[in-house]
C-alpha positions in Angstrom: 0.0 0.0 0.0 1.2 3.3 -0.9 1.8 6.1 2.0 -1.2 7.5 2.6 -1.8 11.1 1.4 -3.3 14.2 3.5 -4.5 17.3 2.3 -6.8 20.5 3.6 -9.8 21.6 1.6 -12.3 24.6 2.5 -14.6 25.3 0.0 -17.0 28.3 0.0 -19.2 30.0 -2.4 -17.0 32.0 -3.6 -13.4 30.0 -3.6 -12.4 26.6 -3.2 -8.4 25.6 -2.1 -7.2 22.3 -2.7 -3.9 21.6 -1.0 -3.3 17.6 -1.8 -0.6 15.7 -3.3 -1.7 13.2 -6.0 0.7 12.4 -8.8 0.0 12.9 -12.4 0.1 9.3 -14.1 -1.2 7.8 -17.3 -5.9 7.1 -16.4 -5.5 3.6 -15.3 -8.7 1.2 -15.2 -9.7 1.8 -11.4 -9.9 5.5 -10.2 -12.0 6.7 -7.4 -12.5 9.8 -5.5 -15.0 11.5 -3.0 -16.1 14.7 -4.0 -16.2 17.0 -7.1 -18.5 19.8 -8.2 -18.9 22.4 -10.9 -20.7 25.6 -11.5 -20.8 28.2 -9.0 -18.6 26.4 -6.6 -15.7 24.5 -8.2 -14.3 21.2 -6.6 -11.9 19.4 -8.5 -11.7 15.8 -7.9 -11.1 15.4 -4.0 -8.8 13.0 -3.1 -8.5 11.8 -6.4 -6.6 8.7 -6.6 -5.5 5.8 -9.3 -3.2 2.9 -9.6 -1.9 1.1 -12.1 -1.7 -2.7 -10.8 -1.1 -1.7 -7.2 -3.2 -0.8 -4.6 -3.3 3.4 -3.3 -5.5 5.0 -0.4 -6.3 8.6 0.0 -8.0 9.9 2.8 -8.7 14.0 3.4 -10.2 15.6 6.5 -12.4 18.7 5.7 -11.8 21.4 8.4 -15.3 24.1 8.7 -13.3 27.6 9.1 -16.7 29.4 8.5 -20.1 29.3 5.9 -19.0 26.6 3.6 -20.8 25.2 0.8 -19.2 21.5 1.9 -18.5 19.7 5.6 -17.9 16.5 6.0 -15.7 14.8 8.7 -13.9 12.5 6.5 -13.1 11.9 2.4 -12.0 8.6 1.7 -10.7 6.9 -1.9 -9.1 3.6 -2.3 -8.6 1.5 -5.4 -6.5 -2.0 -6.6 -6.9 -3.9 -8.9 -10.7 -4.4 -10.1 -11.8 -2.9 -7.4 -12.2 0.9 -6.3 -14.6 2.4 -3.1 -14.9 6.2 -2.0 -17.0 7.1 0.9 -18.0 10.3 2.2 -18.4 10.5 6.2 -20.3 13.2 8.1 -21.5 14.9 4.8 -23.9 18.3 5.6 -24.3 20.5 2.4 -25.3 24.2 3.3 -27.1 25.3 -0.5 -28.3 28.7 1.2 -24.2 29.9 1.1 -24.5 29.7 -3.5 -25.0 33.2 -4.5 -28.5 32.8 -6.2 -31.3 34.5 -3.7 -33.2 31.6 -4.0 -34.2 29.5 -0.9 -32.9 25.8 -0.7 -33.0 23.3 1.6 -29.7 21.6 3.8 -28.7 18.3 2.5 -27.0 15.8 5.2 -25.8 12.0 5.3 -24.0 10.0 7.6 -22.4 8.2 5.3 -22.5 8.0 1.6 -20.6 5.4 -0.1 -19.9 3.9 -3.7 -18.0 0.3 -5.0 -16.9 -0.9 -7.8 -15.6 -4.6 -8.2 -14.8 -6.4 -11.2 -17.1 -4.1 -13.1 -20.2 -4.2 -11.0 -20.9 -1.2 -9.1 -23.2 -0.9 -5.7 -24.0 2.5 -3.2 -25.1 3.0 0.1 -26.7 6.0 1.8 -26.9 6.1 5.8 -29.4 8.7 7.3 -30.1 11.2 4.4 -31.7 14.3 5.3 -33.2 16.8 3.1 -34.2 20.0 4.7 -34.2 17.8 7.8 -36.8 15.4 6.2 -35.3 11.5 6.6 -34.7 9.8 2.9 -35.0 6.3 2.9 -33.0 5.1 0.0 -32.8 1.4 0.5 -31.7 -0.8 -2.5 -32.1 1.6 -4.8 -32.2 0.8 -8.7 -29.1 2.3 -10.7 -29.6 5.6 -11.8 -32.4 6.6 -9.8 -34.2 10.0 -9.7 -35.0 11.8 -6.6 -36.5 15.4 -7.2 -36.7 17.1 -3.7 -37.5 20.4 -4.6 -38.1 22.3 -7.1 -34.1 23.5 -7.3 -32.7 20.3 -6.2 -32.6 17.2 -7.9 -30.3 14.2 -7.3 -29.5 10.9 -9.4 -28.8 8.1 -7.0 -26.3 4.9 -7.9 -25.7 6.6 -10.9 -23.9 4.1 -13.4 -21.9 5.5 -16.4 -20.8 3.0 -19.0 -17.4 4.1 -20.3 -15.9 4.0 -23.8 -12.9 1.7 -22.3 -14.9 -0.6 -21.4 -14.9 0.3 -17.3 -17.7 1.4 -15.4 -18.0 4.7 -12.8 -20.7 4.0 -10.2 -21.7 7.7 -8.6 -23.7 6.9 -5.1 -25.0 10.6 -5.3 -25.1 12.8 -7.7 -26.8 16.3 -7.4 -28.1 18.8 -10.1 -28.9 22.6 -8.3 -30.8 25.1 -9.5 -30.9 23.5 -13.2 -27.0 22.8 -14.1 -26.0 26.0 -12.9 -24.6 23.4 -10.0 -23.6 20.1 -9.8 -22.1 17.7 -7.3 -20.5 14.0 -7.6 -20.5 12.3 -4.1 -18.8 9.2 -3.6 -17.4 7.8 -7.2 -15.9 5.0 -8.1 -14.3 3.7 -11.5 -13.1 -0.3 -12.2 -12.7 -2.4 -14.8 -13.7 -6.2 -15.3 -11.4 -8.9 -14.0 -10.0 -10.9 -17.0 -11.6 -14.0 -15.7 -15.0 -12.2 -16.0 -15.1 -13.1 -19.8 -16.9 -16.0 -20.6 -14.8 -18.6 -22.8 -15.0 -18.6 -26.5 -17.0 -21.5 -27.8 -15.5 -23.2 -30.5 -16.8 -23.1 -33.6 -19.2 -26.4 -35.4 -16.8 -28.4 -37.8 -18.4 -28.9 -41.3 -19.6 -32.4 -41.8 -18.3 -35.0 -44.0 -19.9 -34.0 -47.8 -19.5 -30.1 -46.7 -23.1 -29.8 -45.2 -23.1 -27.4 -42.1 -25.1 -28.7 -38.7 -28.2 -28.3 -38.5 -29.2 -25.5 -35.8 -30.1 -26.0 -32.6 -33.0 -23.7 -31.6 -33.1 -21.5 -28.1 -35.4 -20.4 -25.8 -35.2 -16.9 -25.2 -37.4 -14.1 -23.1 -36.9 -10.8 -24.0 -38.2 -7.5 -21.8 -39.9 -4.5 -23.7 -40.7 -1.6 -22.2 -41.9 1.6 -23.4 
């Protein structure tokens, strides 16, 4: 395991300061980190981490100096190989601090946490609280829509096929006020283990006067919706 890397992030409405070591490398399969936003507040990818055929662990403490957009107790992202996890502890999101005027409600969570193993990615959400309203969000479907209000909307497990073939599994991830803000809790990026893939079936020798086998016919169910 790599030596585990600090950093100090306070992020308000109008700045955010990122003070982390990660090193640049080449985007390996696994990848995970705990926070990020855009918009009106900017986060970049916080701890961000990645390994290349070796296992790494970040983990950031988030001080609250004053109003902050962000809180959380603890940031944590890990990854090896075919697997990656990032967890957010102590989350509490203050939305009246973004400049806008308009009135939104406080989001909090115990814990909020995504993994991603050989390709399969799975969330979990302890005690949400909108605008001190409980959430239950038990089991929930991948890429799930919750509208809470008419500013805030979240997508829960949110899962993101990606053109490499890996797959990012987001346990939360907000949309305020439109896309004017957006927030990525808890995200999480692996790849399928190379014993995943199912083995190649060989194919039918021609028979003896160069007539093919006859087919052999297969049940099949197939789901429509619409």
């Amino acid at each position: 395991m790599s030596p585990r890397t600090t950093g100090v992030l306070a992020c308000t409405a109008a700045a955010c300061l990122v003070l982390a070591a990660t090193p640049a490398t080449a985007a390996p399969a696994e990848s995970a980190y705990a926070l990020a936003a855009s918009g009106l507040v900017k986060i970049p990818r916080t701890p961000a981490v990645s390994g290349p055929g070796k296992e790494s662990l970040a983990s950031v403490a988030l001080p609250n100096p004053g109003p902050a957009l962000i809180s959380a107790q603890a940031l944590n992202a890990e990854v090896k190989p075919g697997h990656a996890k990032s967890s957010v502890v102590g989350l509490s999101l203050n939305l009246g601090v973004l400049p806008t005027g308009a009135a939104l409600p406080g989001l909090s969570a115990g814990v909020v946490k995504s993994e991603c193993r050989d390709g399969k990615g799975s969330v979990s959400i302890a005690n949400l609280k909108v605008g001190g309203k409980t959430i239950e969000l038990d089991q929930v479907p991948p890429n799930t829509t919750v509208p809470l209000a008419s500013l805030l909307e979240l997508v829960v497990n949110k899962q993101t096929p990606n053109a490499d073939g890996t797959l990012t599994v987001t346990a939360v991830s907000a949309k305020i006020l439109g896309k004017t803000q957006t927030l990525d809790i808890a995200s999480s990026t692996c790849a399928k283990s190379p014993g995943d893939t199912p083995p190649t079936k060989p194919a039918d020798k021609p028979r003896p006067g160069g007539k093919a086998p006859k087919p052999t016919p297969v049940s099949a169910h197939l789901d429509v919706t619409g």
